[in-house]
Each structure stands twice: as structure tokens, then as C-alpha cells.
CHARMM internal coordinates of N, CA and C (Angstrom, degrees):
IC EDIT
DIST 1 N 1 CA 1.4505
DIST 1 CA 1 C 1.5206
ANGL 1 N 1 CA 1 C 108.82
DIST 1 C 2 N 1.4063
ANGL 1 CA 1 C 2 N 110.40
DIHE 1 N 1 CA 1 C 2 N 128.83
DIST 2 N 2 CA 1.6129
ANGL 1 C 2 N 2 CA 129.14
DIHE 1 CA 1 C 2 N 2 CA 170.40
DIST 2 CA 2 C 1.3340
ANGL 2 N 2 CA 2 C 113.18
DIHE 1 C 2 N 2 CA 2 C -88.48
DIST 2 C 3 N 1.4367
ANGL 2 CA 2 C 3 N 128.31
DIHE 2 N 2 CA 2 C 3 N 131.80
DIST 3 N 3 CA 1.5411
ANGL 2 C 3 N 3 CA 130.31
DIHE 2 CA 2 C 3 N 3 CA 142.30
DIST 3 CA 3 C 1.2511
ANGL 3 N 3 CA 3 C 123.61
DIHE 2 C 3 N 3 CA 3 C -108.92
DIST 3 C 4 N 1.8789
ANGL 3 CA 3 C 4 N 90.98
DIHE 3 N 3 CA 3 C 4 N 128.91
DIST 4 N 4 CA 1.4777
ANGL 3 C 4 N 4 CA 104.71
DIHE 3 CA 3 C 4 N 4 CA -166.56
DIST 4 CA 4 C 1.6641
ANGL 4 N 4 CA 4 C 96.15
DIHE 3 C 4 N 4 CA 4 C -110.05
DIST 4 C 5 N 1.5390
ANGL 4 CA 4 C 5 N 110.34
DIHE 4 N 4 CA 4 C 5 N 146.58
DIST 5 N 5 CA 1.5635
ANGL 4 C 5 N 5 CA 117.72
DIHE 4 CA 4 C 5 N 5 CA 167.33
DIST 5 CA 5 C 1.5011
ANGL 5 N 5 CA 5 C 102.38
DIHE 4 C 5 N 5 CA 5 C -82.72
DIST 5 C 6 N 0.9817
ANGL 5 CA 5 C 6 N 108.00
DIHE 5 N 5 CA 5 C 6 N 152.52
DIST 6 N 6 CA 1.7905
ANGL 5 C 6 N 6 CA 124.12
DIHE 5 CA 5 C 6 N 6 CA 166.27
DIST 6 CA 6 C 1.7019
ANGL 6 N 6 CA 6 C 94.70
DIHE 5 C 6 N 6 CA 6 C -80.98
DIST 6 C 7 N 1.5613
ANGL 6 CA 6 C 7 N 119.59
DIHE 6 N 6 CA 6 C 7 N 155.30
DIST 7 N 7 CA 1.4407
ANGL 6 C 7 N 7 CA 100.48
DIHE 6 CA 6 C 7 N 7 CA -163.24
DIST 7 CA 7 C 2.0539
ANGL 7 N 7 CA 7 C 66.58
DIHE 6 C 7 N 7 CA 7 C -155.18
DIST 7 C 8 N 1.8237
ANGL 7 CA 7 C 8 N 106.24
DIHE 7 N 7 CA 7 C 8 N 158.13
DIST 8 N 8 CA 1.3884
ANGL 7 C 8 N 8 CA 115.36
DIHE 7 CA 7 C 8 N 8 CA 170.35
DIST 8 CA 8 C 1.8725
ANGL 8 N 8 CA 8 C 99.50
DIHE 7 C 8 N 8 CA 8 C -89.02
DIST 8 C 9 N 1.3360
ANGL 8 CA 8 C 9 N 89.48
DIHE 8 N 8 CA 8 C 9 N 115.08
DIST 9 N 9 CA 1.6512
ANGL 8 C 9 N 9 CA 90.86
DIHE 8 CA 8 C 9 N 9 CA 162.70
DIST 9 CA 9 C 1.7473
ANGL 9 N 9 CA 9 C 110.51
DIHE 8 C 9 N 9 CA 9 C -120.94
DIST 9 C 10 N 1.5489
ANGL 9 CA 9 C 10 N 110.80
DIHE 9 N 9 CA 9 C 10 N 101.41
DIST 10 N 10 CA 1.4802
ANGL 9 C 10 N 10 CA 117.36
DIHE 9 CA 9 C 10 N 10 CA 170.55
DIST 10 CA 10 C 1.7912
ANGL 10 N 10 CA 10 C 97.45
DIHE 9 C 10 N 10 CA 10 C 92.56
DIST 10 C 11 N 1.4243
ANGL 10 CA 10 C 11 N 117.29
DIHE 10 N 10 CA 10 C 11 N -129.12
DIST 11 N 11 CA 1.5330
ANGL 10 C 11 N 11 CA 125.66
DIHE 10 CA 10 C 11 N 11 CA 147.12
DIST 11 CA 11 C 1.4576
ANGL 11 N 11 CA 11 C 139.52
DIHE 10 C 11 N 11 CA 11 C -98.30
DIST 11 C 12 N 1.8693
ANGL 11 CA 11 C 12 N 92.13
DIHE 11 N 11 CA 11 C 12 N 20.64
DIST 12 N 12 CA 1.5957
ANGL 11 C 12 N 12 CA 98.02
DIHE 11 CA 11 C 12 N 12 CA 168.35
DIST 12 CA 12 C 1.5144
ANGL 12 N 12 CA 12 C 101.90
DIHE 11 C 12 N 12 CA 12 C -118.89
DIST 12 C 13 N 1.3865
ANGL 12 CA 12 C 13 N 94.37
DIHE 12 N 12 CA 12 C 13 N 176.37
DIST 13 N 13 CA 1.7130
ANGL 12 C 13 N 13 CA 107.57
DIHE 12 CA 12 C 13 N 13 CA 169.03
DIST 13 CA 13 C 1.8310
ANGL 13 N 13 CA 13 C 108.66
DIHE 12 C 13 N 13 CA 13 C -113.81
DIST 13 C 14 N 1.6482
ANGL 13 CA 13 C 14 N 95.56
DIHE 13 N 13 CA 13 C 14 N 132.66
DIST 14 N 14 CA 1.7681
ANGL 13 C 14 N 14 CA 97.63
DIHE 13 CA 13 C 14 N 14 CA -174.54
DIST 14 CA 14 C 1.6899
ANGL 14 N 14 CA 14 C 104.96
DIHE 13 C 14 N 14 CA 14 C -132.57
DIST 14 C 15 N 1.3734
ANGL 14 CA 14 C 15 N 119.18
DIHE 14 N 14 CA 14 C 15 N -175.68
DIST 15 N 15 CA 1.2804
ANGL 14 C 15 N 15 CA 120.69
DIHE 14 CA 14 C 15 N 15 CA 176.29
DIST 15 CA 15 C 1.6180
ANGL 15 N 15 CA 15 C 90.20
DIHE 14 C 15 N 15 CA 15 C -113.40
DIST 15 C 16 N 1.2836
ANGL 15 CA 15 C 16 N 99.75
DIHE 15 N 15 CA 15 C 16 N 151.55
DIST 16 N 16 CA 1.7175
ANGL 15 C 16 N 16 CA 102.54
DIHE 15 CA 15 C 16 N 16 CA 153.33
DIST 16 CA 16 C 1.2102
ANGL 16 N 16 CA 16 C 124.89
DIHE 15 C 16 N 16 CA 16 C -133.18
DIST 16 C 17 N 1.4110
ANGL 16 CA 16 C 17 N 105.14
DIHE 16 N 16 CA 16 C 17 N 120.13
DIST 17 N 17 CA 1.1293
ANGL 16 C 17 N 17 CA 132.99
DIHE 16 CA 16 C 17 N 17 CA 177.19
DIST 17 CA 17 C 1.7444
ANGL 17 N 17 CA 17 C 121.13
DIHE 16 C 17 N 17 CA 17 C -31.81
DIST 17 C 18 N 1.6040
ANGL 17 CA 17 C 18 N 120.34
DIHE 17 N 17 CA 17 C 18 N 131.92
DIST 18 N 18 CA 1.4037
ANGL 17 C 18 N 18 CA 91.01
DIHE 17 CA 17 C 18 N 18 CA -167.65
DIST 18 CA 18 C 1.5271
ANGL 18 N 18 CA 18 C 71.18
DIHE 17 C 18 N 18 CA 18 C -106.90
DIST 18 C 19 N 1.7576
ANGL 18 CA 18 C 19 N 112.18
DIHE 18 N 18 CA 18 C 19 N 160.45
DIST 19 N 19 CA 1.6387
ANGL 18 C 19 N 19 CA 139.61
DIHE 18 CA 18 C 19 N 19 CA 169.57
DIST 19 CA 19 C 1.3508
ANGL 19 N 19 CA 19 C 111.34
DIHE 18 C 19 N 19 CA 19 C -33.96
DIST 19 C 20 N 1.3135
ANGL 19 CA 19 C 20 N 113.37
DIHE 19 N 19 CA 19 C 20 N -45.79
DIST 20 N 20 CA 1.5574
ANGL 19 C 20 N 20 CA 114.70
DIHE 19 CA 19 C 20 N 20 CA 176.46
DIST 20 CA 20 C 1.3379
ANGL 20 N 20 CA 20 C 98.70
DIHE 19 C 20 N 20 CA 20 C -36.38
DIST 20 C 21 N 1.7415
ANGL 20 CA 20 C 21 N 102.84
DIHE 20 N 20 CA 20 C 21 N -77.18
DIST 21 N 21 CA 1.6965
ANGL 20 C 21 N 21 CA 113.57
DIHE 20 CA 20 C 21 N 21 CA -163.92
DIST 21 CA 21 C 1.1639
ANGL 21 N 21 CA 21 C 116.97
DIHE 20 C 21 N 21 CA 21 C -23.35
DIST 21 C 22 N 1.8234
ANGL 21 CA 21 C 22 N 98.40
DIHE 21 N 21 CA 21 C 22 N -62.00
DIST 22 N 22 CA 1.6863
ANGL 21 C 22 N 22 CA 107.43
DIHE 21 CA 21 C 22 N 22 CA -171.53
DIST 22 CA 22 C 1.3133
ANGL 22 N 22 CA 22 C 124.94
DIHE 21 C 22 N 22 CA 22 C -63.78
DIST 22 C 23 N 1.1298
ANGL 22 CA 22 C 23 N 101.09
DIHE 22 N 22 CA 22 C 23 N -24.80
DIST 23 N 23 CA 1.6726
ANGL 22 C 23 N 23 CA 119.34
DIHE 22 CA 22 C 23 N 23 CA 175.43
DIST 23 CA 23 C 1.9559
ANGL 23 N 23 CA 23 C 100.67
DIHE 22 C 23 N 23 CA 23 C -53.18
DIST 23 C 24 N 1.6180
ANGL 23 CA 23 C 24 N 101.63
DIHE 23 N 23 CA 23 C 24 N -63.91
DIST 24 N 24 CA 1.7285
ANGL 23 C 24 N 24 CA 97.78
DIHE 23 CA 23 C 24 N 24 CA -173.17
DIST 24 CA 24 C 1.4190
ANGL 24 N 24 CA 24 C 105.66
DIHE 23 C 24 N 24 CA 24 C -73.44
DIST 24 C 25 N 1.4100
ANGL 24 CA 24 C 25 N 126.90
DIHE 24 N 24 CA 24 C 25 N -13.28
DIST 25 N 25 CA 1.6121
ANGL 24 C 25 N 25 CA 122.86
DIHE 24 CA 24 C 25 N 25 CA 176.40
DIST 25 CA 25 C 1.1446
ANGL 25 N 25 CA 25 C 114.62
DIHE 24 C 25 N 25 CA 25 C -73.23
DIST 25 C 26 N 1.5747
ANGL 25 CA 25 C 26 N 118.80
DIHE 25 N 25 CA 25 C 26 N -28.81
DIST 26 N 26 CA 1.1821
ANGL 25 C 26 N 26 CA 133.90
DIHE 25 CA 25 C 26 N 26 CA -171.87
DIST 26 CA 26 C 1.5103
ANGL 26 N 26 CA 26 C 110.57
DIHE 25 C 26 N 26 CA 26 C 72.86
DIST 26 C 27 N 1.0882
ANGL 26 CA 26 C 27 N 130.75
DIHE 26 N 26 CA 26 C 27 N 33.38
DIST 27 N 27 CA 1.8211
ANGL 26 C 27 N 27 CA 139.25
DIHE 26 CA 26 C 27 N 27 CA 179.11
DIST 27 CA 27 C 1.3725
ANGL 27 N 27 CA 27 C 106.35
DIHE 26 C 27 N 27 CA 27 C -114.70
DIST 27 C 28 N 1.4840
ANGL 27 CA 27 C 28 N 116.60
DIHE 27 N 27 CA 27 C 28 N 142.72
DIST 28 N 28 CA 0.9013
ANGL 27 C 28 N 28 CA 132.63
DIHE 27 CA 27 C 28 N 28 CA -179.40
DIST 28 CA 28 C 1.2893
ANGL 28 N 28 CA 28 C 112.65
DIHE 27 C 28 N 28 CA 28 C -115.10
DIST 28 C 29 N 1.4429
ANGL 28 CA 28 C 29 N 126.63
DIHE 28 N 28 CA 28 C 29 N 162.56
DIST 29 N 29 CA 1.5138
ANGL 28 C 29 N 29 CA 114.16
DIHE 28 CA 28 C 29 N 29 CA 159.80
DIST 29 CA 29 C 1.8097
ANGL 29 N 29 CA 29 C 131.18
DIHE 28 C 29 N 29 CA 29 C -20.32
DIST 29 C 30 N 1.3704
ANGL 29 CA 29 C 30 N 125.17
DIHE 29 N 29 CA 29 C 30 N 122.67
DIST 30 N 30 CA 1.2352
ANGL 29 C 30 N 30 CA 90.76
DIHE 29 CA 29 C 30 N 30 CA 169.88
DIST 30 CA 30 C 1.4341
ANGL 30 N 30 CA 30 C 108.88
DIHE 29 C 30 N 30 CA 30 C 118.54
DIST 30 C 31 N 1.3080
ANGL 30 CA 30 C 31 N 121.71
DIHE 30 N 30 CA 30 C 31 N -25.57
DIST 31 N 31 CA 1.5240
ANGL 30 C 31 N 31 CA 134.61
DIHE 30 CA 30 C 31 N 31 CA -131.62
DIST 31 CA 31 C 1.4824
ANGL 31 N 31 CA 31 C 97.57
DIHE 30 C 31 N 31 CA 31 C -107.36
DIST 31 C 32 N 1.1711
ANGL 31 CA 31 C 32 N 128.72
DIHE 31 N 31 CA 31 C 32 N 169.53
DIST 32 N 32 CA 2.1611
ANGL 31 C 32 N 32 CA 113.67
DIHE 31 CA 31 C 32 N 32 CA 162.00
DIST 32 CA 32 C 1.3401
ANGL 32 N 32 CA 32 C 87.54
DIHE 31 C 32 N 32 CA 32 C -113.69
DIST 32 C 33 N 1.5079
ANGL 32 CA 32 C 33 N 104.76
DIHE 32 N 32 CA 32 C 33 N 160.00
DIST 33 N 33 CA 1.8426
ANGL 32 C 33 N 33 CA 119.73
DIHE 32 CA 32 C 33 N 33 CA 176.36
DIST 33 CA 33 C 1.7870
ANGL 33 N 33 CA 33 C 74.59
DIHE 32 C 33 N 33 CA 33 C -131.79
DIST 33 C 34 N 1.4026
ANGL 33 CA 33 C 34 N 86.13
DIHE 33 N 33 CA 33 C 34 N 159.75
DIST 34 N 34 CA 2.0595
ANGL 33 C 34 N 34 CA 110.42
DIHE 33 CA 33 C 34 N 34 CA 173.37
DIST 34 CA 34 C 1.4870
ANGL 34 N 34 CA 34 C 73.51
DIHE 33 C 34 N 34 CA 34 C -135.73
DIST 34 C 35 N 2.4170
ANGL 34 CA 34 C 35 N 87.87
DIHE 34 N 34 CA 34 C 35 N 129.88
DIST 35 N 35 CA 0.9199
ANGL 34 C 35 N 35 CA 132.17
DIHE 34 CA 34 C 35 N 35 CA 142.37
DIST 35 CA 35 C 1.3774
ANGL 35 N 35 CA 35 C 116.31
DIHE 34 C 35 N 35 CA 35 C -71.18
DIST 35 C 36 N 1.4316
ANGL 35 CA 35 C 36 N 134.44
DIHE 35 N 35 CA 35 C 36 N 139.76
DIST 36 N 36 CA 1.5938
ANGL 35 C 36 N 36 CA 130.44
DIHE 35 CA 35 C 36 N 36 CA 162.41
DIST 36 CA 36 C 1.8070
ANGL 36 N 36 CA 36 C 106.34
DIHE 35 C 36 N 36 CA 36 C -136.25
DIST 36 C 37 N 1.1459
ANGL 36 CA 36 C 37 N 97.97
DIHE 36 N 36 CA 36 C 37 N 161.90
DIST 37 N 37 CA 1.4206
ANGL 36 C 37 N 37 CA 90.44
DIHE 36 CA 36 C 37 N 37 CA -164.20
DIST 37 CA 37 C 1.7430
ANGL 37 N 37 CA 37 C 89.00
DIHE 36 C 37 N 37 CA 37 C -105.48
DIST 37 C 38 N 1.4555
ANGL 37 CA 37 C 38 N 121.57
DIHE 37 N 37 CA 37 C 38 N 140.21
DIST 38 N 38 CA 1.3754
ANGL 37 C 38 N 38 CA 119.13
DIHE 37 CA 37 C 38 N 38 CA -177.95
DIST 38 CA 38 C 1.7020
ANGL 38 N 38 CA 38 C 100.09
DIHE 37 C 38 N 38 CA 38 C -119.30
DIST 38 C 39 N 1.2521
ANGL 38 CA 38 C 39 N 131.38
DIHE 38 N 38 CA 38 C 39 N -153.64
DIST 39 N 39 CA 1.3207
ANGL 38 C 39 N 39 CA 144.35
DIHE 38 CA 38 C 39 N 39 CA -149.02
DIST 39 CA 39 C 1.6500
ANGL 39 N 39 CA 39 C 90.15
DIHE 38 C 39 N 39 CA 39 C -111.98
DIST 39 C 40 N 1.1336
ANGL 39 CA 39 C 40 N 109.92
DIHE 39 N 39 CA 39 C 40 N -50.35
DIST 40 N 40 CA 1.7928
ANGL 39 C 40 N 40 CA 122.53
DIHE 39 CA 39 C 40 N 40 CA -170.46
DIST 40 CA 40 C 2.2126
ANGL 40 N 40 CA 40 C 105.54
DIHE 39 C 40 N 40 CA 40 C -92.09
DIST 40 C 41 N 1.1466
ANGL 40 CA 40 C 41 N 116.94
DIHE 40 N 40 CA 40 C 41 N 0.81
DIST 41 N 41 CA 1.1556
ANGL 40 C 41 N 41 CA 135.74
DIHE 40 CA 40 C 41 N 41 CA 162.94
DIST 41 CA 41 C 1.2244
ANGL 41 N 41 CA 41 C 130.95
DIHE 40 C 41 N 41 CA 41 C 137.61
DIST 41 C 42 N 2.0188
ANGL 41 CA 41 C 42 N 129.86
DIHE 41 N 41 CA 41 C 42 N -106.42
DIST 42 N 42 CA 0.8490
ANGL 41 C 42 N 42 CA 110.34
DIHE 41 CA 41 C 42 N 42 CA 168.67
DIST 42 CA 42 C 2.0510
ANGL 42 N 42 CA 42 C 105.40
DIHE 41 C 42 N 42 CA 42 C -116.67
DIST 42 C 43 N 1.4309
ANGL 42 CA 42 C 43 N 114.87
DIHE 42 N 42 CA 42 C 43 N 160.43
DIST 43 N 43 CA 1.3331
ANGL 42 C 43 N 43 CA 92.88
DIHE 42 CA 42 C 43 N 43 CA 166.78
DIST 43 CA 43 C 1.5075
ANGL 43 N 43 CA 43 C 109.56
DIHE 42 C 43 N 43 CA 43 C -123.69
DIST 43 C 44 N 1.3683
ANGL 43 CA 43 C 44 N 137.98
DIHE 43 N 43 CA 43 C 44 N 160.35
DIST 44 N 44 CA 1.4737
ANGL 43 C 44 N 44 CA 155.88
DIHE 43 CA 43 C 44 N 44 CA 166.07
DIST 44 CA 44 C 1.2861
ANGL 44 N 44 CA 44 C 116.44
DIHE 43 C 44 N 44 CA 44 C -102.68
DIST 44 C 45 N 1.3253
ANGL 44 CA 44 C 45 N 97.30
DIHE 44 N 44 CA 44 C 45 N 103.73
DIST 45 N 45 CA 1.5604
ANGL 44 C 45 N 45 CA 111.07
DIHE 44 CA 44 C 45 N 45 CA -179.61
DIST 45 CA 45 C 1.8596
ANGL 45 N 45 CA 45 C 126.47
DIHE 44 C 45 N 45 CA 45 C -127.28
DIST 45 C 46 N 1.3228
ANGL 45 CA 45 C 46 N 143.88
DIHE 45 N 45 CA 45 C 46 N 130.99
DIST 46 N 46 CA 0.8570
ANGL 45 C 46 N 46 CA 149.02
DIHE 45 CA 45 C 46 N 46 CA -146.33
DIST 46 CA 46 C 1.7339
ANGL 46 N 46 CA 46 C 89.32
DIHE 45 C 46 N 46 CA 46 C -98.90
DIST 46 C 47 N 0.8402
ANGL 46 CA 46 C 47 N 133.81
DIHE 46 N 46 CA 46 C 47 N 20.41
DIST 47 N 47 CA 1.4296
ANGL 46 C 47 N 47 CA 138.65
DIHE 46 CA 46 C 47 N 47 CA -172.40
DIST 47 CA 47 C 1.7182
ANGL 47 N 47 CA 47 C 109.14
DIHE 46 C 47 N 47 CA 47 C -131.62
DIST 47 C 48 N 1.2926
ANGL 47 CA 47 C 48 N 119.73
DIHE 47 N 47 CA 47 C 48 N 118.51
DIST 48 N 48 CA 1.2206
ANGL 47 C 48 N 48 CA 108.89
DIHE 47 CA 47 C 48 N 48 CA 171.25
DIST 48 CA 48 C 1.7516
ANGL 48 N 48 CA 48 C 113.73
DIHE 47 C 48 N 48 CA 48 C -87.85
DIST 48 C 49 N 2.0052
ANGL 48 CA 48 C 49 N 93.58
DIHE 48 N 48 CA 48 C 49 N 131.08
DIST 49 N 49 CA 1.4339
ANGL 48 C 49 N 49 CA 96.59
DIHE 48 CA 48 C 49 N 49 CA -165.49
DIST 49 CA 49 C 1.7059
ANGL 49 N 49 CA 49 C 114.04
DIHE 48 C 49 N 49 CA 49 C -39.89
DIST 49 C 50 N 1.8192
ANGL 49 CA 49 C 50 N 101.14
DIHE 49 N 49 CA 49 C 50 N -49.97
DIST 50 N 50 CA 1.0527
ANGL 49 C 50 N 50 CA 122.62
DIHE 49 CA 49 C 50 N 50 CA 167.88
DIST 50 CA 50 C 1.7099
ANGL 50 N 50 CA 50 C 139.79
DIHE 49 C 50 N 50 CA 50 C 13.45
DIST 50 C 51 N 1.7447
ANGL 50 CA 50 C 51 N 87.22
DIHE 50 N 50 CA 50 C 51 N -70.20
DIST 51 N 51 CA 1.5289
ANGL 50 C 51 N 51 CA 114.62
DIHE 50 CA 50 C 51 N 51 CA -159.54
DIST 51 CA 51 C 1.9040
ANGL 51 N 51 CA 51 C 78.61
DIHE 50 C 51 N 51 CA 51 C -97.79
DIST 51 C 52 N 1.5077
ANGL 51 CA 51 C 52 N 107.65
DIHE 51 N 51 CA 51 C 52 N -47.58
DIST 52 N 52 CA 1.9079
ANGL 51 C 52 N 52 CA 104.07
DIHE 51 CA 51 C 52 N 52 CA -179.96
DIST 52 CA 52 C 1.5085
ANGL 52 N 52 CA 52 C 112.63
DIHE 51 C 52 N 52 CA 52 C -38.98
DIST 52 C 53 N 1.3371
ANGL 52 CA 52 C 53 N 122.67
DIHE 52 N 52 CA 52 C 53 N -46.88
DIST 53 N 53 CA 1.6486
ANGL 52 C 53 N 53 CA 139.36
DIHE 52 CA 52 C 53 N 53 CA 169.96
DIST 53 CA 53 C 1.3194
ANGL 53 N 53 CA 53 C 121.55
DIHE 52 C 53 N 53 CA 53 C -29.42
DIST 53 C 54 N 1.7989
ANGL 53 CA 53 C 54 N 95.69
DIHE 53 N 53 CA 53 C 54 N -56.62
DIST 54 N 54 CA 1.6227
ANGL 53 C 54 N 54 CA 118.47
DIHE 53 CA 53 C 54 N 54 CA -177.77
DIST 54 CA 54 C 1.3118
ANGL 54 N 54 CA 54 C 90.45
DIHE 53 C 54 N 54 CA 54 C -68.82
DIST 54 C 55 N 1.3571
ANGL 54 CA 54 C 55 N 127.83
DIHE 54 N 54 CA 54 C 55 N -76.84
DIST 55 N 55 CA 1.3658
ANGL 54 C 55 N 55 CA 128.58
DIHE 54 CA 54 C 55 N 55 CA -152.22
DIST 55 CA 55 C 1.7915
ANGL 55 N 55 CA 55 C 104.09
DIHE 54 C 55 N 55 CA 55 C -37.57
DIST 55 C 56 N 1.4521
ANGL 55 CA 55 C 56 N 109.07
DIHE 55 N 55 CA 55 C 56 N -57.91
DIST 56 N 56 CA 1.7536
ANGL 55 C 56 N 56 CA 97.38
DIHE 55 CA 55 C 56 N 56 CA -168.16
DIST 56 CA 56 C 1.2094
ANGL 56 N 56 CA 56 C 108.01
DIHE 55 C 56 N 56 CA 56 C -75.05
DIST 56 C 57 N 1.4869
ANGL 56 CA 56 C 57 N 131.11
DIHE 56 N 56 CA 56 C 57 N -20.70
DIST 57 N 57 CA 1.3439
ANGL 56 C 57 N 57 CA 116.21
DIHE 56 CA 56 C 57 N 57 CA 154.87
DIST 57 CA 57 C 1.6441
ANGL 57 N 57 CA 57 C 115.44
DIHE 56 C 57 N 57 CA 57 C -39.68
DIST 57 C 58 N 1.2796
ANGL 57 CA 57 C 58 N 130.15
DIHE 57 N 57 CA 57 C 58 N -69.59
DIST 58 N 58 CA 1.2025
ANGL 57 C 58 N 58 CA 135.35
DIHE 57 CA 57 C 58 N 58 CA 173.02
DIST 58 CA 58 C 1.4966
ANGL 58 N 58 CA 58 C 112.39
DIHE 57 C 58 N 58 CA 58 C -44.91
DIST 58 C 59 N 0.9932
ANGL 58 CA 58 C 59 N 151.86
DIHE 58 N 58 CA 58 C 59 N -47.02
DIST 59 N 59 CA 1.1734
ANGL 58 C 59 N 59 CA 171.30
DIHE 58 CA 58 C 59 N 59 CA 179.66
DIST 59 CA 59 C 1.9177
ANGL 59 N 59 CA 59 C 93.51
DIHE 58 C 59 N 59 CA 59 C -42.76
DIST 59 C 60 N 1.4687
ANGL 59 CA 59 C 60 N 88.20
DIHE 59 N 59 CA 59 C 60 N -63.62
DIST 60 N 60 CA 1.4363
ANGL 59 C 60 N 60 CA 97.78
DIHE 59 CA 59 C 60 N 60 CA -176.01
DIST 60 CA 60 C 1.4887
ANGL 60 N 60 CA 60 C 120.64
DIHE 59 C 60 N 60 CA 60 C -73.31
DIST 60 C 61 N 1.1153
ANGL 60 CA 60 C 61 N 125.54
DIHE 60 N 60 CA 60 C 61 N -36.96
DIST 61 N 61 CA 1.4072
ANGL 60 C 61 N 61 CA 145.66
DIHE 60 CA 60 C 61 N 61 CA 161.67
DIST 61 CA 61 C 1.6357
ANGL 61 N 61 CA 61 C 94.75
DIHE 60 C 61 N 61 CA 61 C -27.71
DIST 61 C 62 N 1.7286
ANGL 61 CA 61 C 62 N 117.66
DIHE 61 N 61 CA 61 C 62 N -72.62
DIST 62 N 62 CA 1.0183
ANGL 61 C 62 N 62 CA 138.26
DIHE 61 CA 61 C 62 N 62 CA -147.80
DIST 62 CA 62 C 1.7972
ANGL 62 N 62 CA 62 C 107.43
DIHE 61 C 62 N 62 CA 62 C -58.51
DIST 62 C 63 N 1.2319
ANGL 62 CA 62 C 63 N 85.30
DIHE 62 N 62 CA 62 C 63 N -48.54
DIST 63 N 63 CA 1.9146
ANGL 62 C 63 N 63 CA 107.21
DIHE 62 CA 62 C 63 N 63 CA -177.35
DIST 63 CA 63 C 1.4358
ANGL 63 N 63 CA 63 C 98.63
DIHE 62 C 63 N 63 CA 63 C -75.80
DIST 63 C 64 N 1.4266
ANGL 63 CA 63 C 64 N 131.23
DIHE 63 N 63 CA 63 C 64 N -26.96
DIST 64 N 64 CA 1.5414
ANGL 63 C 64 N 64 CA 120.04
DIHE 63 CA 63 C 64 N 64 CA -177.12
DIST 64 CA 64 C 1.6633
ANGL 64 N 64 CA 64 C 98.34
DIHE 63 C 64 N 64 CA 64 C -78.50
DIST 64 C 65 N 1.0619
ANGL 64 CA 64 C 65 N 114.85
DIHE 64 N 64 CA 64 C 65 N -34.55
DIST 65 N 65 CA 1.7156
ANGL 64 C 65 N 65 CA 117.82
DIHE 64 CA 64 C 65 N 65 CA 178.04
DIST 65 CA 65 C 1.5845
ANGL 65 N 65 CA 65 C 116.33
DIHE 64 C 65 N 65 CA 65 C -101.93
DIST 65 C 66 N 1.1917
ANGL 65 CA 65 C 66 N 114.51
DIHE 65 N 65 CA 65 C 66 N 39.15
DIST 66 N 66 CA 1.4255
ANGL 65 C 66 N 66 CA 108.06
DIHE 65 CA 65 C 66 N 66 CA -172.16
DIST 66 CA 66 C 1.8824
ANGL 66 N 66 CA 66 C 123.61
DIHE 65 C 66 N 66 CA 66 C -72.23
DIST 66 C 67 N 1.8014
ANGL 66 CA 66 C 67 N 82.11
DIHE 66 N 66 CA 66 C 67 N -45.31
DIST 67 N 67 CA 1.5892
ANGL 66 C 67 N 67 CA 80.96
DIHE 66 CA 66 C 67 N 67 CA 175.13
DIST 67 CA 67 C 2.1662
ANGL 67 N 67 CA 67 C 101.11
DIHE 66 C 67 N 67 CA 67 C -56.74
DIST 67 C 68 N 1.3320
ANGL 67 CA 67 C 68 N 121.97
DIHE 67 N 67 CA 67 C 68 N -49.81
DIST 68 N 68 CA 1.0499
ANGL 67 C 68 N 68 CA 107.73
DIHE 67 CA 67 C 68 N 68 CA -160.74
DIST 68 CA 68 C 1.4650
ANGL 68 N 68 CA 68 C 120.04
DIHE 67 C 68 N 68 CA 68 C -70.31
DIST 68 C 69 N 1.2246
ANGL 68 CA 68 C 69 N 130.27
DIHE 68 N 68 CA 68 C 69 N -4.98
DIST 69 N 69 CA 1.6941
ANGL 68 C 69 N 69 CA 146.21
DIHE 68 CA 68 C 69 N 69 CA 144.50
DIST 69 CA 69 C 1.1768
ANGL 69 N 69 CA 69 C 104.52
DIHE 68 C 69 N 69 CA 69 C -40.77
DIST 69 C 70 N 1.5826
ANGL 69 CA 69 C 70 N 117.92
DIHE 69 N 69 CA 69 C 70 N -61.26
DIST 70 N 70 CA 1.6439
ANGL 69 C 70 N 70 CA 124.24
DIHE 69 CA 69 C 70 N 70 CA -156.17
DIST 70 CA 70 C 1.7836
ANGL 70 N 70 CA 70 C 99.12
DIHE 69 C 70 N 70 CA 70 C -86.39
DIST 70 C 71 N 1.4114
ANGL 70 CA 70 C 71 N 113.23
DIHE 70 N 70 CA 70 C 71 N -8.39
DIST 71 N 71 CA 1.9556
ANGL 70 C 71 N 71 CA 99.31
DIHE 70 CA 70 C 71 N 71 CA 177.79
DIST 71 CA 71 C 1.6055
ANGL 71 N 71 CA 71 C 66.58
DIHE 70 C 71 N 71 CA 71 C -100.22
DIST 71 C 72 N 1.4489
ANGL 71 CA 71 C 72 N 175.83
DIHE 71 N 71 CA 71 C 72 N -156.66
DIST 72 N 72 CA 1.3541
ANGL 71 C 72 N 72 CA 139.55
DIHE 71 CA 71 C 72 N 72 CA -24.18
DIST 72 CA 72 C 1.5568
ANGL 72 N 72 CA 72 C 104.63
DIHE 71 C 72 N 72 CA 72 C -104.60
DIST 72 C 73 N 1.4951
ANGL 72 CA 72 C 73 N 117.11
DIHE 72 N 72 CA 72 C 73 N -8.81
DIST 73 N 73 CA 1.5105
ANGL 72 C 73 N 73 CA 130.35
DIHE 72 CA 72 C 73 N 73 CA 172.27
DIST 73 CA 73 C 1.7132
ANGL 73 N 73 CA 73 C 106.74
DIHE 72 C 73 N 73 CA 73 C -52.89
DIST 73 C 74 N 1.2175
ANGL 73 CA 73 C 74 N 88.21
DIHE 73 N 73 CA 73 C 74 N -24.05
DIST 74 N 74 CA 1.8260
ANGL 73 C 74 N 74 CA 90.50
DIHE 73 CA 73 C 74 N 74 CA -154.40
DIST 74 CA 74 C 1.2164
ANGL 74 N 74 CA 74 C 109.62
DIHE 73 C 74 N 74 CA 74 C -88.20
END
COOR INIT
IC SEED 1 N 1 CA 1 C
IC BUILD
């Protein structure tokens, strides 16, 4: 566990990220992170839940039709 100060940047208030973080987030300057709000608070993620949604939809799609993937492979 990290503690971050809230810090004045301009006329808002932001966190800043220390290099470590971005380093395991893999974000660089520049980049968007999605906030989501979970049960245990908030989380920061370099992944939009969004497109994550689609993906296991597809995921699932794939495995509900698998045999019919593997007869059009052929």
C-alpha cells in the first residue's frame, strides 16, 4: 500500500503519480487511466473497463461456438 497527498495543480487538485507506479501501469505522460468505483473504493486502471466488457463477452461468444470456429478453421 501507497500514500499519495492530494497536491494544487493550476485550479484543480490531482495526485501525482510516483515513476514506480507508472512504470508497473505501463503509462506514460500523456496517457488516460479509468477511474471505476468498486465495493472496497475507487480503482485506477490503464484499461478501459469498457472495451474489458466487450472482450469477455467475446471470449464467451468464442467458447459458446467453439466446435463451430474449429469446422470453419478447416
Amino acid at each position: 500500500m501507497q500514500t499519495l497527498k492530494l497536491t494544487q495543480i493550476g485550479n484543480s487538485v490531482g495526485v501525482v503519480l510516483p515513476r514506480e507506479m507508472l512504470a508497473r501501469m505501463k503509462l506514460e505522460k500523456g496517457q488516460t487511466v479509468f477511474v471505476t468505483e468498486t465495493p472496497d473504493g475507487y480503482a485506477l486502471t490503464p484499461y478501459d473497463p469498457a472495451i474489458e466488457k466487450e472482450v469477455r463477452m467475446g471470449i464467451e461468444f468464442m467458447r459458446e461456438y467453439r466446435d463451430t470456429f474449429h469446422a470453419l478453421a478447416k
